[in-house]
PDB file of N, CA, C and O in Angstrom, chain B, residues numbered from 101:
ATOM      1  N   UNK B 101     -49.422  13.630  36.627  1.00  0.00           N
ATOM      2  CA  UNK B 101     -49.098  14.117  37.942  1.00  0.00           C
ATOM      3  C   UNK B 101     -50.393  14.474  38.661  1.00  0.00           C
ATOM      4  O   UNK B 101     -51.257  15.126  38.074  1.00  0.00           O
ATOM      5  N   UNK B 102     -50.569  14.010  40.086  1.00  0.00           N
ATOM      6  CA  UNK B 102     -51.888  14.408  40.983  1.00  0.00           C
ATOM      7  C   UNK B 102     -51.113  15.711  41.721  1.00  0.00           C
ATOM      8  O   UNK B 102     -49.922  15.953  41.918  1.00  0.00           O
ATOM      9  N   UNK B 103     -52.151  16.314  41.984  1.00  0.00           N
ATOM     10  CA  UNK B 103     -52.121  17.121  43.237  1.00  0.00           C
ATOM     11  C   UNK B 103     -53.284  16.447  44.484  1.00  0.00           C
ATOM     12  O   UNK B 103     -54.394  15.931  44.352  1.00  0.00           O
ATOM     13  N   UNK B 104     -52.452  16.730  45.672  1.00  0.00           N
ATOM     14  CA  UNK B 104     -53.236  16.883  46.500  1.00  0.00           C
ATOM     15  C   UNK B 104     -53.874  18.049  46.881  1.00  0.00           C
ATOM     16  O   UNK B 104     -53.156  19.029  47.082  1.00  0.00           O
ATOM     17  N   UNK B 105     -55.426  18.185  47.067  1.00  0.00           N
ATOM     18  CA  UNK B 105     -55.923  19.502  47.169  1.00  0.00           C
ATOM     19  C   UNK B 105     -56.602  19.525  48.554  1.00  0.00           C
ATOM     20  O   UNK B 105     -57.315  18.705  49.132  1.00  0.00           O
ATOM     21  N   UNK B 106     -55.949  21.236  49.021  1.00  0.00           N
ATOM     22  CA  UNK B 106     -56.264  21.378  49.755  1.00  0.00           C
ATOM     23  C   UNK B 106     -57.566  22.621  50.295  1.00  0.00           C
ATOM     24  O   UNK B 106     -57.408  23.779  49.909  1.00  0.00           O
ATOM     25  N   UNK B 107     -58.400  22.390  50.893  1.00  0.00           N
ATOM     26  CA  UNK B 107     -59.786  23.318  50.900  1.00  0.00           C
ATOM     27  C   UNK B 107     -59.088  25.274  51.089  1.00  0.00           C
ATOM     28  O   UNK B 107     -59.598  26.383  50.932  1.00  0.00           O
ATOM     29  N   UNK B 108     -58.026  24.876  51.401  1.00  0.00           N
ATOM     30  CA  UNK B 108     -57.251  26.585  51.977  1.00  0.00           C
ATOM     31  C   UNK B 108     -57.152  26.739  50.310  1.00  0.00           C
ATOM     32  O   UNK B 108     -57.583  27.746  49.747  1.00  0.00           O
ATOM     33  N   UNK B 109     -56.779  26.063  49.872  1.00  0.00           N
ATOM     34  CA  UNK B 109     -56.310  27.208  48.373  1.00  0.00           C
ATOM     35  C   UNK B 109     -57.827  27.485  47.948  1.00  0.00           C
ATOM     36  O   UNK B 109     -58.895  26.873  47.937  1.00  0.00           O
ATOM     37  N   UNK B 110     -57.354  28.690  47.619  1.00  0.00           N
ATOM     38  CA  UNK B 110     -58.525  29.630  47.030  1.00  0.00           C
ATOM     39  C   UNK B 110     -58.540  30.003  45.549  1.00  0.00           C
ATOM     40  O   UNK B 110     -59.413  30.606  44.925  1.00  0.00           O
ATOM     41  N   UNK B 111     -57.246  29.453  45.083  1.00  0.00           N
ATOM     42  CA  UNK B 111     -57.436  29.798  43.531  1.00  0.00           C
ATOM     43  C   UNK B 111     -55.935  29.228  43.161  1.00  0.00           C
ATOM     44  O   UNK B 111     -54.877  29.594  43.672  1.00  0.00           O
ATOM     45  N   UNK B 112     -56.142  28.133  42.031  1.00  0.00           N
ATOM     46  CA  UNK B 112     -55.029  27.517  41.945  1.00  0.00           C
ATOM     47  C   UNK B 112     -54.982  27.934  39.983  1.00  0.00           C
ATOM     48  O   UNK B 112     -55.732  27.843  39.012  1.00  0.00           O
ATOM     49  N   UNK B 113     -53.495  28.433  40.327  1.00  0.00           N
ATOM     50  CA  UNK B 113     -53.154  28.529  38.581  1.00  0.00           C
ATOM     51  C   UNK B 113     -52.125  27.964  38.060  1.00  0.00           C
ATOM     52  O   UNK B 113     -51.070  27.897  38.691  1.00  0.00           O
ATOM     53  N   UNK B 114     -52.298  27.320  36.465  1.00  0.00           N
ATOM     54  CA  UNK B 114     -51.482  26.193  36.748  1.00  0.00           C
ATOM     55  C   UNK B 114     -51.122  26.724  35.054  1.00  0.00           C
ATOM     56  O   UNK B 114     -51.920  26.974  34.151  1.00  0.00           O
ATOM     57  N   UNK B 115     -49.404  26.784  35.052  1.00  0.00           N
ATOM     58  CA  UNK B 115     -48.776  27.313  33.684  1.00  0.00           C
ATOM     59  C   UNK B 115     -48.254  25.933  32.992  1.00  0.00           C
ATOM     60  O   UNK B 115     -47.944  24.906  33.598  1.00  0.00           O
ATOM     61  N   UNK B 116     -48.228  26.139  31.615  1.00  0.00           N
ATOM     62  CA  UNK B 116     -48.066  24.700  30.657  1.00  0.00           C
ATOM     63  C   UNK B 116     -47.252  25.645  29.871  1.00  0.00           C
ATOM     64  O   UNK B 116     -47.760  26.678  29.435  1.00  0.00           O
ATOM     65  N   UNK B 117     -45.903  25.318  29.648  1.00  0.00           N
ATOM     66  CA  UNK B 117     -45.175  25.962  28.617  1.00  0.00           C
ATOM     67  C   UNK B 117     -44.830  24.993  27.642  1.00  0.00           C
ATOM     68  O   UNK B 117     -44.170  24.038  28.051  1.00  0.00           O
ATOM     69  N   UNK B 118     -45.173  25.037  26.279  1.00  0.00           N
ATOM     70  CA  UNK B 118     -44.961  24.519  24.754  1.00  0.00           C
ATOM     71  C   UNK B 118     -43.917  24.629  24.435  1.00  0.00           C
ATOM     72  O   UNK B 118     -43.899  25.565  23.636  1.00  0.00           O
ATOM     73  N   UNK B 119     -42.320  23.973  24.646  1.00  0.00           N
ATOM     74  CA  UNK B 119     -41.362  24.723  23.578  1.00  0.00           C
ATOM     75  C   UNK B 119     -40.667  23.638  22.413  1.00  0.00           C
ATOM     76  O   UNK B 119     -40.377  22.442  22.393  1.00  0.00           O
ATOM     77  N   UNK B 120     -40.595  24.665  21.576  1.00  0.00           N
ATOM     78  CA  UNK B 120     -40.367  23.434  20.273  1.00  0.00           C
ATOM     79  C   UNK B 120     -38.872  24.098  19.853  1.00  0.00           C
ATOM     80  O   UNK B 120     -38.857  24.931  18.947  1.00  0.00           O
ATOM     81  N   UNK B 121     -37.472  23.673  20.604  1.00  0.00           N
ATOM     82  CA  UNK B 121     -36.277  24.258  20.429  1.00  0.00           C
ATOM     83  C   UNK B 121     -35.627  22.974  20.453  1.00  0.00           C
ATOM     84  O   UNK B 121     -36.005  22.096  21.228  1.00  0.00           O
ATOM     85  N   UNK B 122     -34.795  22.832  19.754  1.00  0.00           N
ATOM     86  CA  UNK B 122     -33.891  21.305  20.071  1.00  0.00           C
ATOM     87  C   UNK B 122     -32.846  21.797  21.140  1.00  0.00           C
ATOM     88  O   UNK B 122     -32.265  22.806  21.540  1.00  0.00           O
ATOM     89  N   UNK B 123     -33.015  20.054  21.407  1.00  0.00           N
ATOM     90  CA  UNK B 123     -32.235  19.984  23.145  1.00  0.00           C
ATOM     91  C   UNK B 123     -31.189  19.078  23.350  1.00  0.00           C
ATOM     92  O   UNK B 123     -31.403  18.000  22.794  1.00  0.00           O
ATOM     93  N   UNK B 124     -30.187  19.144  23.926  1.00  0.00           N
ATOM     94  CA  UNK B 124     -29.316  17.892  24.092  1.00  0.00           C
ATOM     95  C   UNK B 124     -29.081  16.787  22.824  1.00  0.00           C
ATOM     96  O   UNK B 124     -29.258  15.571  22.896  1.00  0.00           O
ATOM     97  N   UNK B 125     -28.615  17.594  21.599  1.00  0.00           N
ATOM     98  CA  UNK B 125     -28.800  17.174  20.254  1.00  0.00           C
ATOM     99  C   UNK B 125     -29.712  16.495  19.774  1.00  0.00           C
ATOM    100  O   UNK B 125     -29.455  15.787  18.800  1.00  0.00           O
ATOM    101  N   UNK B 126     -31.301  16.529  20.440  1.00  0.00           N
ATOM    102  CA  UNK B 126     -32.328  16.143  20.092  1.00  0.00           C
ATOM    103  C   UNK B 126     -33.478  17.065  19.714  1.00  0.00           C
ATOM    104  O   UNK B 126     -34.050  17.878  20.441  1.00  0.00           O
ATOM    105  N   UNK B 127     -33.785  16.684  17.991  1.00  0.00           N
ATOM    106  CA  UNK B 127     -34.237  17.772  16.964  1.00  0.00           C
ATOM    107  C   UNK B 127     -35.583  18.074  17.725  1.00  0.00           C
ATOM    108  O   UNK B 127     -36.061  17.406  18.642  1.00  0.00           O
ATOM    109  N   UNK B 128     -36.118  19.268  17.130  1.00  0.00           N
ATOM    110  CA  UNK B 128     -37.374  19.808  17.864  1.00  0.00           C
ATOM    111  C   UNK B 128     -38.209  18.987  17.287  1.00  0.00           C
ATOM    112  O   UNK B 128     -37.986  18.456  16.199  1.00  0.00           O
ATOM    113  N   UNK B 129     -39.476  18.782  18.130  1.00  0.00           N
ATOM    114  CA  UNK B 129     -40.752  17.866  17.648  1.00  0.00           C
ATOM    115  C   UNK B 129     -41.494  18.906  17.463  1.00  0.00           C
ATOM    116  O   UNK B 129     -41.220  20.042  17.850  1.00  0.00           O
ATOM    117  N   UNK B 130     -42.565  18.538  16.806  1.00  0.00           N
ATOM    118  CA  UNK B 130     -44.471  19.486  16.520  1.00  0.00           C
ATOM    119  C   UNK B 130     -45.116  19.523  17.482  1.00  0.00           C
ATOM    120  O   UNK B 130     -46.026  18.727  17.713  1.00  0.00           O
ATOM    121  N   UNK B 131     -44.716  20.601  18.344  1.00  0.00           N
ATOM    122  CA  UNK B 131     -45.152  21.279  19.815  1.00  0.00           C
ATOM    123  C   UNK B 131     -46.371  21.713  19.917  1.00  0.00           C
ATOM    124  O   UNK B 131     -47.097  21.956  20.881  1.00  0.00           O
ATOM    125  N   UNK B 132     -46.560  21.808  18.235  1.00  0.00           N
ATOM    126  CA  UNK B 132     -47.949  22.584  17.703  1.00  0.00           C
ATOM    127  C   UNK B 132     -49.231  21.419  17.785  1.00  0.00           C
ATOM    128  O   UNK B 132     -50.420  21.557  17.496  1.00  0.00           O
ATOM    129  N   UNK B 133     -48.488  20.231  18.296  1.00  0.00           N
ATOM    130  CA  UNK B 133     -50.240  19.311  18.396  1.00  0.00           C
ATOM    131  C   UNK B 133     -49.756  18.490  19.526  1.00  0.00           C
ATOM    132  O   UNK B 133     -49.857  17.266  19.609  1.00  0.00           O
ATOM    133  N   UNK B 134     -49.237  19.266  20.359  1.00  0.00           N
ATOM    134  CA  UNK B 134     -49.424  19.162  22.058  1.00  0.00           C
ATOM    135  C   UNK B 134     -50.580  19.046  22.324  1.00  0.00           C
ATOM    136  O   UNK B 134     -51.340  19.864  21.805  1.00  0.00           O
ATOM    137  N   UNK B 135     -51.071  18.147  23.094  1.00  0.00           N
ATOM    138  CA  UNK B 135     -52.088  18.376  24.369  1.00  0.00           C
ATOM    139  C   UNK B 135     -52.445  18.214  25.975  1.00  0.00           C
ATOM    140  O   UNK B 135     -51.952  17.495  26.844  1.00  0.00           O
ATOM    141  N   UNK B 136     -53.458  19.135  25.997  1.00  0.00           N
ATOM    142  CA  UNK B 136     -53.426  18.853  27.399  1.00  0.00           C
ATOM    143  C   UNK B 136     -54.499  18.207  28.389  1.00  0.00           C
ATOM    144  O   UNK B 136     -55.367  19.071  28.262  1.00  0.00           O
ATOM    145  N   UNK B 137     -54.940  17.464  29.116  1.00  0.00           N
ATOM    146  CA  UNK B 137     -56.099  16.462  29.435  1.00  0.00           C
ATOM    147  C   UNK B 137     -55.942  16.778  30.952  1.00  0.00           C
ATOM    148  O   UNK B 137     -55.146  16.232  31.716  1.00  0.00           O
ATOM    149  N   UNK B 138     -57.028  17.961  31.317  1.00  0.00           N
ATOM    150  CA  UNK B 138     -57.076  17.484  33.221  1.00  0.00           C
ATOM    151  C   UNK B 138     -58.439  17.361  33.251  1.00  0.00           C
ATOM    152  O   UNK B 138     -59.319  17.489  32.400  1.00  0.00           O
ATOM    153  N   UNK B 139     -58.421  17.063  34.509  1.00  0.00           N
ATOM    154  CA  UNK B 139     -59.848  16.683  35.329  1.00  0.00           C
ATOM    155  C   UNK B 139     -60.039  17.430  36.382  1.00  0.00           C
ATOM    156  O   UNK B 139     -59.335  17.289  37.381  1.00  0.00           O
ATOM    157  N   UNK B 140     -60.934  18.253  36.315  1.00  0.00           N
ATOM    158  CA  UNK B 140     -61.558  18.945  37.489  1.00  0.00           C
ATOM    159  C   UNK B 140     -62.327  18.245  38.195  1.00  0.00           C
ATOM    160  O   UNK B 140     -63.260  17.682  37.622  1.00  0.00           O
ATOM    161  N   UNK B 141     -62.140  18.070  39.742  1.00  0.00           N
ATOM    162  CA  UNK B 141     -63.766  17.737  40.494  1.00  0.00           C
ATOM    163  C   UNK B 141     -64.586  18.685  40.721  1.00  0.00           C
ATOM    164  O   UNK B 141     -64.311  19.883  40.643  1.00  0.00           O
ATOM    165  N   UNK B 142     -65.634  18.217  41.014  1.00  0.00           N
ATOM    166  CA  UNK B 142     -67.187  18.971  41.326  1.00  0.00           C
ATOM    167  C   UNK B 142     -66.808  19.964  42.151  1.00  0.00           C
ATOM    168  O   UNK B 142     -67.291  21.038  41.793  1.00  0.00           O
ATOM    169  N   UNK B 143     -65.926  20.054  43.411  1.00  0.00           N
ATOM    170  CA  UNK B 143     -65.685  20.823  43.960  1.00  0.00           C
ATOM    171  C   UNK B 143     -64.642  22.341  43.491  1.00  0.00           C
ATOM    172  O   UNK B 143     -64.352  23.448  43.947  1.00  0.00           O
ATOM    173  N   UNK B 144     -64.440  21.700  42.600  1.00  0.00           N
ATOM    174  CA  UNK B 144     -63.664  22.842  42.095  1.00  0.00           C
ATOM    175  C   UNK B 144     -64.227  23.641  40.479  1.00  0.00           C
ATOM    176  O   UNK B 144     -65.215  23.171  39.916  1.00  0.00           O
ATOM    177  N   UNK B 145     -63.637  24.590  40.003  1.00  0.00           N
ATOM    178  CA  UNK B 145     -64.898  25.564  38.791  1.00  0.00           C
ATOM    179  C   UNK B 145     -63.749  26.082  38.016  1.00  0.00           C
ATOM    180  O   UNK B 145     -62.909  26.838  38.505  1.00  0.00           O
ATOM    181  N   UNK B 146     -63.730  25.581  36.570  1.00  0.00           N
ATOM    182  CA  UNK B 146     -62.782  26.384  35.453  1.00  0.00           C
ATOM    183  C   UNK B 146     -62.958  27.771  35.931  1.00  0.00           C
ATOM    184  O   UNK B 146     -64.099  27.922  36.371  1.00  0.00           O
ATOM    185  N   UNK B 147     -62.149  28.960  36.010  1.00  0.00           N
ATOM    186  CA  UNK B 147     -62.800  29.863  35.744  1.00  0.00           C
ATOM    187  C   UNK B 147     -62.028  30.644  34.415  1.00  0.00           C
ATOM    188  O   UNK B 147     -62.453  31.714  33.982  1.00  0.00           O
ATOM    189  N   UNK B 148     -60.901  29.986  33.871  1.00  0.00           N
ATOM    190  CA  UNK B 148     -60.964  31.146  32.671  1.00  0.00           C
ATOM    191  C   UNK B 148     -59.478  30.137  32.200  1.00  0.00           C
ATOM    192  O   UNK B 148     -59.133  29.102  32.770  1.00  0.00           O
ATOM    193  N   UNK B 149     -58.711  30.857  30.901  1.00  0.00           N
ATOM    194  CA  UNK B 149     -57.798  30.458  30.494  1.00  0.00           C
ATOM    195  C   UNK B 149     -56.945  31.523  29.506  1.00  0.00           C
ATOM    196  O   UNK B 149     -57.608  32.156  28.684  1.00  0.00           O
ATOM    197  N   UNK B 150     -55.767  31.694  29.557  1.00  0.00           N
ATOM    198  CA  UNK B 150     -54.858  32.335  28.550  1.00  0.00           C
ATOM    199  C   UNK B 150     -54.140  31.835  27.745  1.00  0.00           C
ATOM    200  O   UNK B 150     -53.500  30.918  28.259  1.00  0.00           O
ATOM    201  N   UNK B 151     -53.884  32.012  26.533  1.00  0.00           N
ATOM    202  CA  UNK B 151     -52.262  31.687  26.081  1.00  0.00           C
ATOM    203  C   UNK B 151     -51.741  32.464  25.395  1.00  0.00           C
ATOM    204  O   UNK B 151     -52.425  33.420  25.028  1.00  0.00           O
ATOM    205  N   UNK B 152     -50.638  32.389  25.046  1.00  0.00           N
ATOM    206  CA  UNK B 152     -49.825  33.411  24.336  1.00  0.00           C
ATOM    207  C   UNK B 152     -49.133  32.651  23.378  1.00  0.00           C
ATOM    208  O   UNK B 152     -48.708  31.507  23.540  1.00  0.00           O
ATOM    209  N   UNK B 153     -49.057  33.241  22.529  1.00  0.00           N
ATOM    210  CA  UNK B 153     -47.611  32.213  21.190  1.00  0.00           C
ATOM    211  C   UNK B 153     -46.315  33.458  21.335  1.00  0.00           C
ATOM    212  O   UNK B 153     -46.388  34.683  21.427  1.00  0.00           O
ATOM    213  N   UNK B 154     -45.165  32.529  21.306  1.00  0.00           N
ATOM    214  CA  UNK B 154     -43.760  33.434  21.292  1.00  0.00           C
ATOM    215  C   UNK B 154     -43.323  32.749  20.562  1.00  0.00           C
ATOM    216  O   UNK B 154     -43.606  31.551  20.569  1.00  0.00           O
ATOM    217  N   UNK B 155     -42.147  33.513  19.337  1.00  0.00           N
ATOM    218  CA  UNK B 155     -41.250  33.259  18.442  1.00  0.00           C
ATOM    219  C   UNK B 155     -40.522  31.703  18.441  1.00  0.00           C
ATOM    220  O   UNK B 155     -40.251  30.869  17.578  1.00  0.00           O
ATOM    221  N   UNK B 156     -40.327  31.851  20.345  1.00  0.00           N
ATOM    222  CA  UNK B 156     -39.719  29.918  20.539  1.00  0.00           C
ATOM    223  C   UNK B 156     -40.425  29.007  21.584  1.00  0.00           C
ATOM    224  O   UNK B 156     -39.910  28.230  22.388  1.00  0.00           O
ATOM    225  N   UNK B 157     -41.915  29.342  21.338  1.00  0.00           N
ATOM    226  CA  UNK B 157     -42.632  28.656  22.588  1.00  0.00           C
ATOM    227  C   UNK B 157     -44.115  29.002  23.085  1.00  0.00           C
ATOM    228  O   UNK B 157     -44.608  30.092  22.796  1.00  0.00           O
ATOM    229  N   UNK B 158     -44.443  28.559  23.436  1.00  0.00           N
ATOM    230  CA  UNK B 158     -45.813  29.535  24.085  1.00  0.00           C
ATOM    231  C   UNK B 158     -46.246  28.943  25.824  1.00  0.00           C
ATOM    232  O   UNK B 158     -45.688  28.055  26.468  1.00  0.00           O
ATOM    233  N   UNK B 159     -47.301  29.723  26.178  1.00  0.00           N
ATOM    234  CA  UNK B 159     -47.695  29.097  27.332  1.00  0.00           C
ATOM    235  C   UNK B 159     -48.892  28.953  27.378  1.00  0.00           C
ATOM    236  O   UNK B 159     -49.338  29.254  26.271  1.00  0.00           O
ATOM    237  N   UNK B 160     -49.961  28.551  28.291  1.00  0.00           N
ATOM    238  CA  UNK B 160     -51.452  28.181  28.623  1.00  0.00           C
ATOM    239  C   UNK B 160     -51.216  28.136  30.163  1.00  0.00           C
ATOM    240  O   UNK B 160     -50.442  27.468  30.848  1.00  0.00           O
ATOM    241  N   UNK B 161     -52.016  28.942  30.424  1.00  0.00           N
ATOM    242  CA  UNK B 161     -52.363  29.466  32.015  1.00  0.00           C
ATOM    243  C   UNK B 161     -54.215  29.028  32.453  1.00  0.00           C
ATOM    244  O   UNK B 161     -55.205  29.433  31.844  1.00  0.00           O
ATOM    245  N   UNK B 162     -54.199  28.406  33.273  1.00  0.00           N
ATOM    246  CA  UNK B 162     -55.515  27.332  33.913  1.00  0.00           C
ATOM    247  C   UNK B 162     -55.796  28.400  35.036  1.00  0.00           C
ATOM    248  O   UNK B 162     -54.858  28.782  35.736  1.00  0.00           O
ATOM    249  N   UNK B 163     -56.582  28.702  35.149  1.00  0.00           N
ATOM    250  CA  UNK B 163     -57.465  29.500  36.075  1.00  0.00           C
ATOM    251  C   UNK B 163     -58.466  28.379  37.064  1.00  0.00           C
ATOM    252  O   UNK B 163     -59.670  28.267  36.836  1.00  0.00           O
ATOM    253  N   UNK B 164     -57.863  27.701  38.021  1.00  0.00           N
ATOM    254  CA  UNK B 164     -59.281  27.048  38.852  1.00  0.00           C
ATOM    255  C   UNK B 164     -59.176  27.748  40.229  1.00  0.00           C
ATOM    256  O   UNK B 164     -58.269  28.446  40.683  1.00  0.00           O
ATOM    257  N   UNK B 165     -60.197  27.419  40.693  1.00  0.00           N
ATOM    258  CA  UNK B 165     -60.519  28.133  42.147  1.00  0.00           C
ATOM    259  C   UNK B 165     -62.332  26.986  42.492  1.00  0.00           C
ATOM    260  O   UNK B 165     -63.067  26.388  41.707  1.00  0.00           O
ATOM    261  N   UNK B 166     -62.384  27.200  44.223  1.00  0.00           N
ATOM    262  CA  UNK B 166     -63.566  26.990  44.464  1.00  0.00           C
ATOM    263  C   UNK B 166     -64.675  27.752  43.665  1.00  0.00           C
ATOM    264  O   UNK B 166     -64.473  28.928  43.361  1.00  0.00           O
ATOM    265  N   UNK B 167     -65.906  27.088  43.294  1.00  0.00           N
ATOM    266  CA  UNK B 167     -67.217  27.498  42.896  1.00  0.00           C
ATOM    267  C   UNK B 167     -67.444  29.020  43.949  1.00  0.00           C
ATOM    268  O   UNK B 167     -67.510  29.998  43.204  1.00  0.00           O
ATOM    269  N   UNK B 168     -67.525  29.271  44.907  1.00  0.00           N
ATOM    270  CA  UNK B 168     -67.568  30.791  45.962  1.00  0.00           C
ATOM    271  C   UNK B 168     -66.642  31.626  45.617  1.00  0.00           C
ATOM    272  O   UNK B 168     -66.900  32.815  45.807  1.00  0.00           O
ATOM    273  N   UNK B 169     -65.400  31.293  45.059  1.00  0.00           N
ATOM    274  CA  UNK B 169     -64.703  32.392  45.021  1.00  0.00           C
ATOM    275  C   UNK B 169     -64.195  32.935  43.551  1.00  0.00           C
ATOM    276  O   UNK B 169     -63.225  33.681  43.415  1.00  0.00           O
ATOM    277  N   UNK B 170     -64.945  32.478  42.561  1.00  0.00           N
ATOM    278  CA  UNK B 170     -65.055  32.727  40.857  1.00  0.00           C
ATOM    279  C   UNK B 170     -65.650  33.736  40.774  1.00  0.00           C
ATOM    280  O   UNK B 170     -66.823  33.927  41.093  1.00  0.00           O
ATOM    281  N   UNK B 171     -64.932  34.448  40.355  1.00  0.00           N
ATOM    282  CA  UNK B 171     -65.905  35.529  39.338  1.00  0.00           C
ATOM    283  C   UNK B 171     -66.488  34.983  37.797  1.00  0.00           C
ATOM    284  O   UNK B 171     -65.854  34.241  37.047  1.00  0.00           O
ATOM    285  N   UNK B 172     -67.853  35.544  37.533  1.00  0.00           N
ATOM    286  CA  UNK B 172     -67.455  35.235  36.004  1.00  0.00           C
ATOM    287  C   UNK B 172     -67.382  35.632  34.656  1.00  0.00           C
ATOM    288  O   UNK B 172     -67.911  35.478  33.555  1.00  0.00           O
ATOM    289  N   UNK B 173     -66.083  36.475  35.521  1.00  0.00           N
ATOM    290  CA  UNK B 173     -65.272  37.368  34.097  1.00  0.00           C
ATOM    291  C   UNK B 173     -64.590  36.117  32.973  1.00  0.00           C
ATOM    292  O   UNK B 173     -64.129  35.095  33.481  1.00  0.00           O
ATOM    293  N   UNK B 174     -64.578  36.231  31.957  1.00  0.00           N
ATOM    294  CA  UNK B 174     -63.706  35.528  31.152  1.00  0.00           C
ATOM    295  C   UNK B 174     -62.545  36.245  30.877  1.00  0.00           C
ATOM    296  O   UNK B 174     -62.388  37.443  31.115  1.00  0.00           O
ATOM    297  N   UNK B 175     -61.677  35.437  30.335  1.00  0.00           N
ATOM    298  CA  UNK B 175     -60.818  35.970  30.367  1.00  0.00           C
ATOM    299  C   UNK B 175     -60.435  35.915  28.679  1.00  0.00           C
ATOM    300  O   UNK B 175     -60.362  34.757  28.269  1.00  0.00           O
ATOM    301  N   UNK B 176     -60.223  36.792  27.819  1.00  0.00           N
ATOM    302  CA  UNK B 176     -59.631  36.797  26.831  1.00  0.00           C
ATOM    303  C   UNK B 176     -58.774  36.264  26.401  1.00  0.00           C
ATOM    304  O   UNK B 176     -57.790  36.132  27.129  1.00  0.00           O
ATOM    305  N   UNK B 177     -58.722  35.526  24.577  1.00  0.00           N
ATOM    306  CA  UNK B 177     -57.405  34.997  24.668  1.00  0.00           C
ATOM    307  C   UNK B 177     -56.292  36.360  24.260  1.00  0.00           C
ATOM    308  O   UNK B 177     -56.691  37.384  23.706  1.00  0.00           O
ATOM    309  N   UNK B 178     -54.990  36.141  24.623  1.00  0.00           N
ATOM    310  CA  UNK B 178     -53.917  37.256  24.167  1.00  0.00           C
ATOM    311  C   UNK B 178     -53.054  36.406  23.038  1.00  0.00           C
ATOM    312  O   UNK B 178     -52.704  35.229  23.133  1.00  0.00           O
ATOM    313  N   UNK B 179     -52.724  37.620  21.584  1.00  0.00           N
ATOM    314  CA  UNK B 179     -52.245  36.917  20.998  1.00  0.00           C
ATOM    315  C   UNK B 179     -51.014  37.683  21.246  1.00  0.00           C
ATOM    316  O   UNK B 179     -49.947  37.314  20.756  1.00  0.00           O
TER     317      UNK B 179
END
């Protein structure tokens, strides 16, 4: 999936939820060697990342924003 980006956003965060629950009588897969592949442009600056593990799932939270408006706090992982 693309986004179109626009110079107004000032900080874009982007949630990835993992869940490994069976669905529509289809058994759970190994959620546990998920991955994830983006591409940042030049114009834009990682600035940090989270995740969390839960009992039926987890998430990963993307921190980007313009290079001017980053701090550069990191951000801890939470278990």
């Amino acid at each position: 999936q693309t986004m179109e980006f626009n110079s107004n956003i000032k900080k874009l965060v982007m949630m990835v939820n993992v869940t490994n629950i069976p669905d529509g009588g289809r058994p759970a897969e190994d959620a546990h060697q998920s991955m994830l592949n983006i591409t940042i442009p030049p114009s834009l600056k990682f600035s940090g990342a989270r995740y969390s593990v839960r009992p039926h799932g987890g998430a990963l939270s993307l921190f980007i924003s313009p290079p001017q408006a980053t701090s550069h706090r990191k951000e801890k992982s939470q278990r």
